[in-house]
C-alpha positions in Angstrom: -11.4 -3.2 13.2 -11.8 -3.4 9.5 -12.5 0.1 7.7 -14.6 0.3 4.6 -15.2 3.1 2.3 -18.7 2.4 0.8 -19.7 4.1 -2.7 -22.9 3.9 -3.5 -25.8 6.2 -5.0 -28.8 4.0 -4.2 -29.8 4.0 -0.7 -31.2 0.8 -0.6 -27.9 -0.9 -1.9 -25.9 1.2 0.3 -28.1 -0.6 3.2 -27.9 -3.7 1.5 -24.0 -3.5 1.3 -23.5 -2.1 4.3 -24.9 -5.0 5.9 -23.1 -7.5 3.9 -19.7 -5.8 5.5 -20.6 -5.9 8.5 -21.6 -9.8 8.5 -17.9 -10.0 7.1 -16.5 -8.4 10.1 -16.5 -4.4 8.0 -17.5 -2.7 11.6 -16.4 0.6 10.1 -18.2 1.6 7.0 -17.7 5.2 5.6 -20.8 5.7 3.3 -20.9 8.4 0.3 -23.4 8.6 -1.9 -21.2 10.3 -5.4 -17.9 10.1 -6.3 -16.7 14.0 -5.1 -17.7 12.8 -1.7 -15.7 10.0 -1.8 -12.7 11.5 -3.0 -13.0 13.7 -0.1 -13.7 10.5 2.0 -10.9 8.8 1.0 -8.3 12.3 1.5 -5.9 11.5 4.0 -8.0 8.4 5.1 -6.7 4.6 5.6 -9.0 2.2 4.4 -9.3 -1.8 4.7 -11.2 -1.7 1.4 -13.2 0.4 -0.9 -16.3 -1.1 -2.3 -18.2 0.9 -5.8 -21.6 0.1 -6.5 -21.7 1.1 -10.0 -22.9 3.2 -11.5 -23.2 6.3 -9.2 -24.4 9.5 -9.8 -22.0 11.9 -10.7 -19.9 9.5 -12.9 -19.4 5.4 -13.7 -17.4 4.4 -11.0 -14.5 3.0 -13.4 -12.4 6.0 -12.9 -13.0 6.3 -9.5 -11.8 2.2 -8.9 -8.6 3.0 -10.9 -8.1 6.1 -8.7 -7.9 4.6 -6.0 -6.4 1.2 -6.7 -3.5 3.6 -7.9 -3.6 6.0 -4.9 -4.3 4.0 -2.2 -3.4 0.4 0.0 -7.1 -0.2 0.1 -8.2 -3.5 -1.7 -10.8 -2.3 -4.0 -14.2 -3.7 -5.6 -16.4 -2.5 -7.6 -19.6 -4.0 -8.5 -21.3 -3.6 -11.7 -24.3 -4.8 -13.9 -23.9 -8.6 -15.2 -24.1 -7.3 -18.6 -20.7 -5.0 -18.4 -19.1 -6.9 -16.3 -16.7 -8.3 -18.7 -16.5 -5.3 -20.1 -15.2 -3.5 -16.9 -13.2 -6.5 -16.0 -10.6 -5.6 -19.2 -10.3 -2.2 -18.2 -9.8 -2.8 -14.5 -8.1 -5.7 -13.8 -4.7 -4.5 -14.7 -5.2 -2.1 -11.9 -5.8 -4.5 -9.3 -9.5 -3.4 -9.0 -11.8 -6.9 -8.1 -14.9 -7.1 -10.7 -18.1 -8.3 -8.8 -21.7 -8.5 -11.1 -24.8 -7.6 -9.6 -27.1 -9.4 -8.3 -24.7 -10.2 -5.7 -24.3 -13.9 -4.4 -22.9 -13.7 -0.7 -21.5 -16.7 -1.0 -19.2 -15.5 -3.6 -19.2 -12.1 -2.4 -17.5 -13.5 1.2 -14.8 -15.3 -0.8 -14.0 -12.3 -2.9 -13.6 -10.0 0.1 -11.5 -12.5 1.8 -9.2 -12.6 -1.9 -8.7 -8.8 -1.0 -7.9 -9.2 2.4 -5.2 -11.4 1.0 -4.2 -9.6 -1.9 -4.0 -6.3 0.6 -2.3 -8.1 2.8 0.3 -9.4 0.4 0.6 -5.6 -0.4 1.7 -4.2 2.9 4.2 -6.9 3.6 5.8 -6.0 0.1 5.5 -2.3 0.9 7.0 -3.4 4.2 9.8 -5.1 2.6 10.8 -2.7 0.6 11.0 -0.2 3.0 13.5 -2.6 4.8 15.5 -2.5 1.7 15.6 1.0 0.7 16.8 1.2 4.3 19.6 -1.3 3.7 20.8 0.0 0.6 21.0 3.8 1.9 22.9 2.5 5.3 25.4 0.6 2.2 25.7 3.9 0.9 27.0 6.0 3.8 29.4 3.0 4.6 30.7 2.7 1.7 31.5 6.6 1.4 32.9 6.7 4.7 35.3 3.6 3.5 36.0 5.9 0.5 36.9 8.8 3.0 39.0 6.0 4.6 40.6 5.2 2.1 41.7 8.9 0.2 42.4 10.3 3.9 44.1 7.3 5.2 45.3 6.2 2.4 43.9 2.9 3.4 43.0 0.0 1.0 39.0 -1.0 0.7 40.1 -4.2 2.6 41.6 -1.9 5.2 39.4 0.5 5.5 36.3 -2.3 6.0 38.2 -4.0 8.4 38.4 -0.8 10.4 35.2 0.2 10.3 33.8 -3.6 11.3 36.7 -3.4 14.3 35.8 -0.3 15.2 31.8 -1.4 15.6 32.9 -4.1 17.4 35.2 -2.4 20.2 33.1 0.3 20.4 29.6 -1.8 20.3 27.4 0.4 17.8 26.4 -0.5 14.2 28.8 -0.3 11.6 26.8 2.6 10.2 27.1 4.5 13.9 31.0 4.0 13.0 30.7 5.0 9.4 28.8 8.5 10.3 31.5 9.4 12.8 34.1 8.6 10.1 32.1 11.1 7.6 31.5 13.5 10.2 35.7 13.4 10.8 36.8 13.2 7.8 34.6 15.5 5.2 35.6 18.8 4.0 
């Protein structure tokens, strides 16, 4: 289930956009009308994509698309007259923020959603990745200061004191880092 956050201060192109989403599968649409609403929307709220129909209200909707191409995983649109759509373009695009001129072709419109579904997508895998390797290189940390506590305890070399903590993982069946926190734990203070 795809979840949209839809900004809009017209109701007829909320109505409009609404039911462009949902005919590319949006079945959860989130509708504010000004930008302090949808800041309070968007508060603790994961979102598939947020779409600004510009201008709104209480402000342009520029600041608002930067916001939250900065603040949040959401692949973010915002559509804006054909005469400042360059314009926004230069001051957006370096934030990630997709550029769409009104009138809207659906056409086009269907092939830019599906470029943020991709570009989102390419986002969480990343985010995902780097998770894994902040993971990796925290686990290298501990087991390399429990070869260090090996090693001025012991007195054992670096070779040494990585052979025994790879021997030990493998006799005792756990993870090098399960071995490495036991040698912290034994050998600290």
């Amino acid at each position: 289930m795809k979840r949209t956050l839809l900004i809009s201060s017209s109701e007829h192109s909320t109505a409009s956009l609404a039911e462009l989403l949902k005919e590319e599968g949006f079945s959860k649409i989130t509708v504010s009308y000004t930008a302090y609403n949808a800041k309070q929307a968007a508060d603790g709220a994961e979102f598939d994509l947020i779409c600004i129909n510009a201008p709104l209200a209480d402000e342009n909707g520029i600041e608002l698309s930067r916001r939250f191409a900065e603040t949040t995983r959401a692949g973010v649109v915002i559509i804006v007259p054909q005469k400042n759509a360059d314009e926004v373009y230069d001051m957006l695009t370096q934030y990630g923020v997709l550029v769409i001129s009104k009138p809207i072709n659906r056409h086009l419109f269907h092939h830019y959603l599906q470029f943020t579904d991709c570009f989102r997508t390419r986002i969480l895998r990343m985010e995902r990745e780097n998770e894994q390797l902040k993971t990796m290189v925290e686990d290298l940390k501990i087991i390399d200061r429990a070869k260090l506590l090996l090693v001025t305890c012991l007195n054992m070399s670096e070779t040494q004191a990585h052979r025994y903590l790879e021997k030990q993982a493998m006799d005792l069946r756990v993870s090098r880092l399960e071995v490495a926190k036991q040698v912290i734990q034994t050998y600290q203070n």
